[in-house]
C-alpha positions as a printed Julia matrix, in Angstrom:
529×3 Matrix{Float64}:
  11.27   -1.84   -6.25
  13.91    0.44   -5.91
  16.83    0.59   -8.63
  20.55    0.14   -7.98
  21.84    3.3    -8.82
  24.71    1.91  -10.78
  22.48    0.27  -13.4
  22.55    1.41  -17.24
  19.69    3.69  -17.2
  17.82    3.44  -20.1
  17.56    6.92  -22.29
  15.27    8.72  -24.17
  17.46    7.43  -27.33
  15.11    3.96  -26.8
  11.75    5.93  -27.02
  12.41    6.87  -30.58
  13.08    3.24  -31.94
   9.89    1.98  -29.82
   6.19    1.46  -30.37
   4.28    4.05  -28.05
   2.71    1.28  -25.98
   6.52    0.92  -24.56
   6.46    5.15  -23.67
   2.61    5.82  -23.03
  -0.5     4.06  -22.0
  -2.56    3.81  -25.0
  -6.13    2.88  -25.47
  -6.74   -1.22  -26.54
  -9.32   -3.59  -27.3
  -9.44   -6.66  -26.89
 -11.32   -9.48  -28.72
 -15.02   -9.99  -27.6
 -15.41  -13.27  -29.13
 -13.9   -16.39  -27.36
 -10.7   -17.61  -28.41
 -10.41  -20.55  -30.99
  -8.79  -23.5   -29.11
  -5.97  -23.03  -31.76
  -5.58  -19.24  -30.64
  -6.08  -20.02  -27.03
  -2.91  -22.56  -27.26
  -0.71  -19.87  -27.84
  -2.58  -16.51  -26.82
   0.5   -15.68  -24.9
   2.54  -15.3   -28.51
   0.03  -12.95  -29.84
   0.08   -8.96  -30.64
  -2.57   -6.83  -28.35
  -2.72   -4.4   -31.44
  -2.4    -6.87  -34.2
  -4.77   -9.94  -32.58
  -6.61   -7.98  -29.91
  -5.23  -10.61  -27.4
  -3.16   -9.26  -24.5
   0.46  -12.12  -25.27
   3.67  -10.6   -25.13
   4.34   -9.85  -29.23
   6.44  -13.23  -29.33
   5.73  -14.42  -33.19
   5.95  -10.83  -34.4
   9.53  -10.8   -32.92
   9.79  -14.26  -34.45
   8.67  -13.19  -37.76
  10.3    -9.94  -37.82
  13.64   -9.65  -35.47
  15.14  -12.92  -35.01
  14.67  -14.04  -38.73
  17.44  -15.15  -39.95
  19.24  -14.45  -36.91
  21.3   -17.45  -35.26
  21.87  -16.63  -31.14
  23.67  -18.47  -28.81
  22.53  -21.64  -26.53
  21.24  -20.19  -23.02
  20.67  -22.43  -20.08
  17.59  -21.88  -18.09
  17.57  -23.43  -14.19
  14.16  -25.01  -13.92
  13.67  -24.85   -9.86
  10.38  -26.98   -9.7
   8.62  -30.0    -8.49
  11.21  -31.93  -11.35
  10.68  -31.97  -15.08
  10.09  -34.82  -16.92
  13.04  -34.63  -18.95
  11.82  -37.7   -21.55
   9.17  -35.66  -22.93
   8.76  -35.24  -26.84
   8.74  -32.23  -26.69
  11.19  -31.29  -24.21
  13.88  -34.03  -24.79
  15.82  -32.22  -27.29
  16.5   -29.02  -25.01
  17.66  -30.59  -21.86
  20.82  -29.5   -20.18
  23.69  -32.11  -19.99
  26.55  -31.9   -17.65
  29.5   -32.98  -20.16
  31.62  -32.75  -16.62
  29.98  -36.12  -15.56
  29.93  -39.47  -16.91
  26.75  -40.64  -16.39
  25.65  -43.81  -14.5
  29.7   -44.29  -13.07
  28.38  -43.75   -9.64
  31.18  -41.46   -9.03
  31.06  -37.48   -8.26
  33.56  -36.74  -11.69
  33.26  -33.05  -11.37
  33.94  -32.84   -8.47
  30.7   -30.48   -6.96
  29.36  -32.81   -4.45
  26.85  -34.41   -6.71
  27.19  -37.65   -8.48
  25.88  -38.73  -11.87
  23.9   -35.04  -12.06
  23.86  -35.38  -15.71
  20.65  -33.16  -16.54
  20.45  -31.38  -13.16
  19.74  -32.38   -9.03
  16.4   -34.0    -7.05
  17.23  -31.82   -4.02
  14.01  -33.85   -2.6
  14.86  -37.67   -3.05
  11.78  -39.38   -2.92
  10.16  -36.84   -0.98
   6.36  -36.01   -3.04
   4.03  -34.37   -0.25
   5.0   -31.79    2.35
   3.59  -29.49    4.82
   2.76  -25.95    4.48
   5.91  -23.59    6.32
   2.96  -22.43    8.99
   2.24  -26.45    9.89
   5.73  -27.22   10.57
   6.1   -24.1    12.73
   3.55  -25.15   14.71
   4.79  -28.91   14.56
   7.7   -27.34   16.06
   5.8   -26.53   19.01
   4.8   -22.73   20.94
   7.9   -21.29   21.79
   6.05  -17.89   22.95
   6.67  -16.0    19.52
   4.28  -13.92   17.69
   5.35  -16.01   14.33
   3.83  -19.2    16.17
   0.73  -17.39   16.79
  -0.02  -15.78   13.62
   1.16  -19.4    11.88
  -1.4   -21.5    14.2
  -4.1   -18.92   13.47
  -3.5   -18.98    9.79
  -3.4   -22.8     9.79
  -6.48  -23.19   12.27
  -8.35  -20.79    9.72
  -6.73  -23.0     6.44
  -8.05  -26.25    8.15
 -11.14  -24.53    8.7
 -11.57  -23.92    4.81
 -10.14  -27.06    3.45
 -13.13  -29.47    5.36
 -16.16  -26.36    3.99
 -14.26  -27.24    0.91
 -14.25  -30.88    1.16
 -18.05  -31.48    0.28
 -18.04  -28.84   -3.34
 -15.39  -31.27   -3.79
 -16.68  -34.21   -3.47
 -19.66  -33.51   -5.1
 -18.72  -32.41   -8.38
 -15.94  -35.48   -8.31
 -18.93  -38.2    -8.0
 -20.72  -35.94  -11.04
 -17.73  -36.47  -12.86
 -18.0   -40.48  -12.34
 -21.5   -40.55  -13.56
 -20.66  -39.34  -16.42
 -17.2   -40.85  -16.84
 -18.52  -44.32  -16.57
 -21.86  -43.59  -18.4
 -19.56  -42.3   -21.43
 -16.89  -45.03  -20.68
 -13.77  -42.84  -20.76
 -12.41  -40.43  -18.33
 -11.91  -37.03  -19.96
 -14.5   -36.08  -22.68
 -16.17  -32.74  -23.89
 -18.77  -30.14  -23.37
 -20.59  -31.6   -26.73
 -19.91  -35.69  -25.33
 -22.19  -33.73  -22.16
 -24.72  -32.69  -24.69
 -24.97  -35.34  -26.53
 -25.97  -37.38  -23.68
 -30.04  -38.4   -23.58
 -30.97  -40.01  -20.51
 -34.22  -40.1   -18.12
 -32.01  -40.9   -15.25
 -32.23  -38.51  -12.86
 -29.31  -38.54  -11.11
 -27.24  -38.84  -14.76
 -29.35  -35.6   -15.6
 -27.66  -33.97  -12.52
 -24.0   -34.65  -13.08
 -24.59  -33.38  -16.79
 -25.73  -30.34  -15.85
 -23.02  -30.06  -13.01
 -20.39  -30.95  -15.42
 -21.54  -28.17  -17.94
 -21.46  -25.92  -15.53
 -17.88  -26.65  -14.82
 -17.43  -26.78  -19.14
 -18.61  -23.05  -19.06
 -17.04  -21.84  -16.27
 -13.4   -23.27  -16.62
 -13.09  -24.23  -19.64
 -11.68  -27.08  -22.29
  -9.6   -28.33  -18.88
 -12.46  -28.88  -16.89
 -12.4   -32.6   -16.43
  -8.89  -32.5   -15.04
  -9.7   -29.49  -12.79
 -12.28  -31.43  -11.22
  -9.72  -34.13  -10.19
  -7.33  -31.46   -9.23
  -9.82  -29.41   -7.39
 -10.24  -32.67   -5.05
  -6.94  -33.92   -5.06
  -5.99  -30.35   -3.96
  -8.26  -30.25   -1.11
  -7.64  -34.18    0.33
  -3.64  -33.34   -0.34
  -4.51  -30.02    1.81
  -6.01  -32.1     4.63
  -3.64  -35.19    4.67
  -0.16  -33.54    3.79
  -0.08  -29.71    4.0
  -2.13  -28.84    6.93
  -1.56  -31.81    8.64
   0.93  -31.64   11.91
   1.22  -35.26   11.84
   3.17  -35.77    8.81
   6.58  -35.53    8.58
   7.46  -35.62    5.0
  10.79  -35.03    5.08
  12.14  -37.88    6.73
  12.75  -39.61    3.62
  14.68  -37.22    2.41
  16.92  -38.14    5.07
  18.84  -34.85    6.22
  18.74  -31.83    8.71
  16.49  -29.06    7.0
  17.94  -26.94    9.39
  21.5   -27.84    8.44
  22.8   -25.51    5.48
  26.01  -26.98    5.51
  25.21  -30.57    4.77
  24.35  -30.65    0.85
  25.18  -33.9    -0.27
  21.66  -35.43   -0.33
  19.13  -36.17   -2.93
  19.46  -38.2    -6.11
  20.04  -37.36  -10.03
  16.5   -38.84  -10.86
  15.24  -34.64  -11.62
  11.52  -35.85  -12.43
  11.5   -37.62   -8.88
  10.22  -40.88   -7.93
   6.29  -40.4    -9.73
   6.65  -38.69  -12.94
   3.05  -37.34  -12.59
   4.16  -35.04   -9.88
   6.49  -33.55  -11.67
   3.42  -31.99  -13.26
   4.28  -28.33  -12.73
   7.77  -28.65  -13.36
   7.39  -30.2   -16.75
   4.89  -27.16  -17.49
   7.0   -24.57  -16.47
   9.76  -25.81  -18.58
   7.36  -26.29  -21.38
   6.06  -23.12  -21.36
  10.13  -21.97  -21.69
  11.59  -23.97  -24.14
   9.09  -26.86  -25.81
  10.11  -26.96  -29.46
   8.67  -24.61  -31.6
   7.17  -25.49  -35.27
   7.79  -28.79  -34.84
   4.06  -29.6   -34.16
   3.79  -31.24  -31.11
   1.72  -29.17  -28.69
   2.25  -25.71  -28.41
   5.55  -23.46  -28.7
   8.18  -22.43  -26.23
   8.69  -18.7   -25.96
  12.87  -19.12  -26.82
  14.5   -21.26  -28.77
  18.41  -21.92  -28.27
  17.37  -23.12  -24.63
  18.95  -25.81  -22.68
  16.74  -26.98  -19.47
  18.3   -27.63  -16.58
  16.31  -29.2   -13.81
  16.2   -29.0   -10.3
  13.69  -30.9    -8.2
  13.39  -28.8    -4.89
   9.31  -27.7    -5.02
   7.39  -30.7    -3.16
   3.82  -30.87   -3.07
   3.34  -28.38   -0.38
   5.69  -25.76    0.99
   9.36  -25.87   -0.38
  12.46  -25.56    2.49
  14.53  -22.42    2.58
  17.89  -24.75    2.31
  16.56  -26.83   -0.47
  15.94  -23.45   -2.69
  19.16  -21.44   -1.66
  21.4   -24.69   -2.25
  19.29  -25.2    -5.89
  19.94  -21.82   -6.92
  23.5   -22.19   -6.05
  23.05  -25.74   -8.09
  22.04  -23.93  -10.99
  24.06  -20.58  -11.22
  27.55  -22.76  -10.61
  26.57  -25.26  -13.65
  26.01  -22.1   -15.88
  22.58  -21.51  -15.26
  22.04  -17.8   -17.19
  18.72  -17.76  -15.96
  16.47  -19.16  -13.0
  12.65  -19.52  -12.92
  11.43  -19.7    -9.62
   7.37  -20.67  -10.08
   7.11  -20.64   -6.09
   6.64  -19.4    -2.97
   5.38  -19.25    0.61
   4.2   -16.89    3.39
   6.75  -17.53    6.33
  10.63  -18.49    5.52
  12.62  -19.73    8.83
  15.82  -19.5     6.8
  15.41  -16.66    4.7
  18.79  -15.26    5.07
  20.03  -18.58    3.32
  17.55  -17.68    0.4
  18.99  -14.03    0.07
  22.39  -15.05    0.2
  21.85  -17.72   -2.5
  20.18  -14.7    -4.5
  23.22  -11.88   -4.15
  25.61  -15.05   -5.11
  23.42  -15.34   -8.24
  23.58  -11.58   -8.93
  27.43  -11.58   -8.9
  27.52  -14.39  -11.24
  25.26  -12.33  -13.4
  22.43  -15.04  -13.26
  18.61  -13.61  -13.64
  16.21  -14.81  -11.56
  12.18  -14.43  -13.06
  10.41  -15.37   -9.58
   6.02  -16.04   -9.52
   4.41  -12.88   -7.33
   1.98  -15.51   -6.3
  -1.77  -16.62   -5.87
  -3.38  -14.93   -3.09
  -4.81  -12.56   -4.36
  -3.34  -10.32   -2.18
  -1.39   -6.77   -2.21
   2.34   -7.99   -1.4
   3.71   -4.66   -0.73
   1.67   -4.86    2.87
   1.33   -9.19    2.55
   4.52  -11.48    3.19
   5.68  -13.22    0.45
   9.0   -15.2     0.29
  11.16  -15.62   -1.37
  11.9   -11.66   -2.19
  14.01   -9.05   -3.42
  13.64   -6.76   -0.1
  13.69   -7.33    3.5
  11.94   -4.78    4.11
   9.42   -5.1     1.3
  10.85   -1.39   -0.25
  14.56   -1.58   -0.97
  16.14   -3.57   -3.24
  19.29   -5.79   -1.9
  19.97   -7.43   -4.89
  19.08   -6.26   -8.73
  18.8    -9.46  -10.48
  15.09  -10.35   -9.67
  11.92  -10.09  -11.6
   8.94  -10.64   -9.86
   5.69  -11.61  -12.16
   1.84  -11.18  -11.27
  -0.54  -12.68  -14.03
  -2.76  -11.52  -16.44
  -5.57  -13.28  -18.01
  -6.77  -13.84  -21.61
  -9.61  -11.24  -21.89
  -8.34   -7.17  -21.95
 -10.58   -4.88  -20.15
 -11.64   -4.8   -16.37
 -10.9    -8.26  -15.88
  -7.3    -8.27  -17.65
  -5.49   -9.23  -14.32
  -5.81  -12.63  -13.13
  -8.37  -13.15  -10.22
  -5.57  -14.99   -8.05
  -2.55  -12.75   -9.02
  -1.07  -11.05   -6.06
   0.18   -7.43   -7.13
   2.04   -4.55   -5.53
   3.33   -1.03   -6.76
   6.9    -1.76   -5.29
   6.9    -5.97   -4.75
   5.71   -6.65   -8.16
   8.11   -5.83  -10.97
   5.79   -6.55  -14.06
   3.07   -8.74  -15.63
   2.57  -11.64  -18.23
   0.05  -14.01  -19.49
  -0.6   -16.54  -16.4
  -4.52  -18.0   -17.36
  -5.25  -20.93  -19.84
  -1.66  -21.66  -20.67
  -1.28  -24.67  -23.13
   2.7   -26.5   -22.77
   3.86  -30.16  -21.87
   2.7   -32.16  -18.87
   4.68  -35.42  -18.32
   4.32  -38.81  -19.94
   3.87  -36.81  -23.5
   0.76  -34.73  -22.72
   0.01  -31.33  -22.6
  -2.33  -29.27  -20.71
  -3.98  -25.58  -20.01
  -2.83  -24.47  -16.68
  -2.85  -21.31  -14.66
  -1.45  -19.17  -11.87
   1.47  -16.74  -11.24
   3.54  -19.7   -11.95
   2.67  -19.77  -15.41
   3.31  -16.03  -15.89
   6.92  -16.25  -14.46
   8.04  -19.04  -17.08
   6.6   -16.23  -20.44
   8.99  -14.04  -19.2
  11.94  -16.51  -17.87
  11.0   -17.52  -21.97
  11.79  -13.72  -22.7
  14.63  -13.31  -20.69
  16.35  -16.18  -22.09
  15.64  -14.75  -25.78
  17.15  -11.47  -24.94
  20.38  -13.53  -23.58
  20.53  -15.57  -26.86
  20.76  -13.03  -29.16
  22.64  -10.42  -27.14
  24.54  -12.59  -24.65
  27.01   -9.24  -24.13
  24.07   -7.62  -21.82
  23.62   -8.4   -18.11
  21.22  -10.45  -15.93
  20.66   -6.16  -14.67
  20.23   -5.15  -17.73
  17.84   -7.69  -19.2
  15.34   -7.11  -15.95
  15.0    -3.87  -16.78
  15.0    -4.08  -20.43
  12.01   -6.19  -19.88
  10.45   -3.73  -17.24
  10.85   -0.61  -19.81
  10.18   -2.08  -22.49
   6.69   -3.59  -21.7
   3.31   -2.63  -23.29
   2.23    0.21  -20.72
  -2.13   -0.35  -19.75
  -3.87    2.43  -18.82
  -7.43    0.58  -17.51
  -9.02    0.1   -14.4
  -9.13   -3.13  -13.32
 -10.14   -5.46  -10.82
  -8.22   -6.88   -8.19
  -7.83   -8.96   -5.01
 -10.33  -11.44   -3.64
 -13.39   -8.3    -3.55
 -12.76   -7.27   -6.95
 -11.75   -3.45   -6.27
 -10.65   -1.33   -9.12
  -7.69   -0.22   -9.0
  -5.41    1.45  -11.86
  -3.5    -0.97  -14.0
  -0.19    0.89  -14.15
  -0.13    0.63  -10.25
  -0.28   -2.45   -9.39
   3.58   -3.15  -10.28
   6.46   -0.9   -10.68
   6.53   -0.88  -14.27
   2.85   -0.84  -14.69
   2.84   -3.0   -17.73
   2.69   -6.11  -19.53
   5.89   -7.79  -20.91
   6.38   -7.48  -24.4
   9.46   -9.79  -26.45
   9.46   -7.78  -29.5
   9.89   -4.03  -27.82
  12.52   -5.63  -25.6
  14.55   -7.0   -28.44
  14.44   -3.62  -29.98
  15.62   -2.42  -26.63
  18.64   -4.96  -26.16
  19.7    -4.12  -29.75
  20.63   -0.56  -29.3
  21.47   -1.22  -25.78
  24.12   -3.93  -27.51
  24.94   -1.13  -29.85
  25.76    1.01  -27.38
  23.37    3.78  -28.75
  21.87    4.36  -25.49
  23.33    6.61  -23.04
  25.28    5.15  -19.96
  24.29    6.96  -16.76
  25.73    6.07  -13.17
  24.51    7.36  -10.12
């Protein structure tokens, strides 16, 4: 997108104090072999030169910039589905609001929230919600082309979700065979092989079930579940213009003005759904070295969450009023692991973003999982109204990038664009906390976005003088430049690496520390438009 003239340009004095793959595309390669599940847990930390895996150089900044180095705490606004906050691995970094004394019942600071001692629940008890296209055309035709193109989209959707419903169900009765053949519900590709049976319909689900094992991985049980849960949830929530799942929250969506609603209970009333919040902040700020799980990407992180991402399509006044949440209780940077096609209330969104930027709060936002180019594709919420100019500078936008360099480096489902998408970062088979003490591969744009809010959060640690402006494009410039053709979108066309964002590259944490440091130093060159 296009830069604010008045930002710090960067000068050539950071080429000469940089690795080439921050000034030039250079020629990788990758590993051929498959990952160990050790190396897989934490690809996203590794060197593309030193391990042959594409991660963002995070232990070799570790190991040989921050050593011995002592930065400052940074809190990061977690604006999810909730977090769960009790976690092992996450308990120890969660935000607390010394304003409030907790469990009083009483609103001590003052902000309109009471007892919001580790953050806001924006959505009450609210779990499943339509998509923004079903409640348009719950809302009835009022004649406008954004009715029509929302009741096509969602005739086509509901279309989709009942071709999908039998895949679904099929491989979710393999996965009972075998479950209650084995007597336990997740188990591995060698429990599959170990299995001798004449039964034919056992010798079916096996061979389903290793098919699944090879194609997705050590996850596959769970995506199996997911894959169906996704589909029925699809049918009976999101698509569905008969459910209303916002009455229980209890407001006026529509009403910007009335904030006072929610609860302080941040992982929501069913821990398990704050699944994907509890990743997200894992993937940020889960303990590192203390050998639970995997590692966070910064350490000196508080957590601060905010519940406003249901199951489903999140409200335009629920996401402006959370980022306000966040930036006004010191939030120094936002992930936003979101998004949605059509936004009512957008103008509420933007607002809530320049308010952020002149608080000098970042905001690391998903590109999103369509596959799709979103230069020509809507895709809210955004950095431009008119999908080319910038009205705010404090927004990084993040498509994802799989484990394997080569053609198939970007992510199948990452959406892309030369002006929309700012920059890219590890988004496939990410390992980090899932609640209840677990932890769990996941994938998607959403992953992506929480490597680099992880990055952006380092760079504010240990040089907490530069701004949210400056660390976006510190992380833009300072990224490992690809010069491959790869394959994007739902077809598969090849397109050139370097344009499918506006930096063309991947993030990398140890070229942008080198970057911040002789930004801090003030040994690059100040140039204002």
């Amino acid at each position: 997108m296009k830069t604010l003239k008045s930002f710090w340009l960067l000068a050539f004095s950071f080429a000469l104090a940089l690795p080439a793959s921050a000034q030039t595309p250079t020629k990788y390669f990758g590993k051929k072999s498959p990952l160990a599940e050790t190396e897989l847990q934490r690809w996203s930390h590794l060197d593309l030169v030193k391990d042959s895996v594409p991660g963002m150089s995070v232990d070799r900044a570790y190991a040989q910039l921050l050593k011995n180095k002592k930065g400052k705490p940074v809190i990061v606004g977690i604006v999810d589905s909730g977090v769960d906050i009790e976690h092992n691995d996450l308990k120890n970094v969660i935000w607390t609001n010394k304003k409030e004394i907790p469990g009083n019942g009483i609103d001590d600071d003052k902000n309109g929230y009471v007892d919001d001692i580790h953050g806001w629940n924006f959505l009450g008890n609210a779990v499943n919600e339509n998509l923004e296209m079903t409640r348009i055309v719950r809302a009835g035709d009022d004649g406008s082309q954004t009715y029509k193109d929302a009741k096509a989209e969602l005739d086509g959707k509901i279309k989709k979700a009942n071709a999908l419903k039998p895949t679904a169900d099929m491989l979710y009765a393999a996965h009972k065979i075998v479950s209650e053949y084995l007597k336990k519900d997740n188990y591995t590709i060698d429990d599959l092989k170990s299995i001798q049976t004449t039964d034919p319909s056992l010798n079916r689900s096996i061979r389903t079930m290793i098919g699944m094992a090879r194609q997705s991985g050590p996850g596959f049980v769970s995506e199996v579940t997911e894959y169906r849960k996704y589909v029925y949830d699809q049918l009976d929530y999101n698509l569905n213009t008969n459910f209303d799942g916002r009455k229980v929250v209890g407001d006026d969506p529509n009403n910007i003005k009335e904030k006072s609603y929610g609860n302080n209970i941040v992982y929501g009333p069913d821990k398990e759904e704050a699944l994907h919040g509890t990743h997200v902040a894992g993937i940020i700020a889960q303990e590192r070295g203390n050998g639970l799980g995997g590692d966070g990407i910064a350490n000196n992180v508080q957590i601060m969450a905010v519940r406003a991402v249901p199951n489903g399509d999140e409200y335009d006044k629920d996401i402006a009023l959370a980022i306000r949440y966040a930036v006004d209780n010191g939030a120094k940077v936002i992930n936003g692991s979101f998004g949605k096609s059509y936004s009512p209330h957008k103008e509420w969104v933007y607002d809530a973003i320049k308010y952020a930027e002149k608080k000098d709060v970042l905001i690391v936002h998903a590109a999103g999982n369509d596959s799709e180019d979103i230069d020509v594709e809507s895709n809210f919420p955004n950095d431009s109204k008119d999908n080319k100019t910038e009205y705010a500078d404090n927004v990084l936008t993040i498509g994802a990038i799989d484990v394997t360099y080569g053609d198939k480096l970007v992510a199948d489902f990452s959406n892309y664009g030369k002006t929309n998408v700012d920059v890219f970062a590890p988004g496939v088979q990410i390992y980090a906390t899932v609640p209840n003490n677990k932890f769990k591969f996941e994938q998607g744009t959403s992953m992506a976005a929480p490597n680099v809010a992880g990055v952006a959060a380092l760079i504010r640690s240990y040089y907490p003088g530069l701004s949210a402006k400056q660390v976006k494009h510190i992380i833009m410039d300072s990224g490992t430049a690809i010069d491959e053709n790869v394959n994007v979108g739902s077809n598969g066309d090849k397109k050139l690496f370097s344009t499918l964002s506006k930096s063309g590259k991947i993030v990398n944490a140890y070229n942008a520390l080198i970057m911040a440091e002789k930004l801090s130093k003030g040994k690059a060159k100040k140039l204002n438009g």
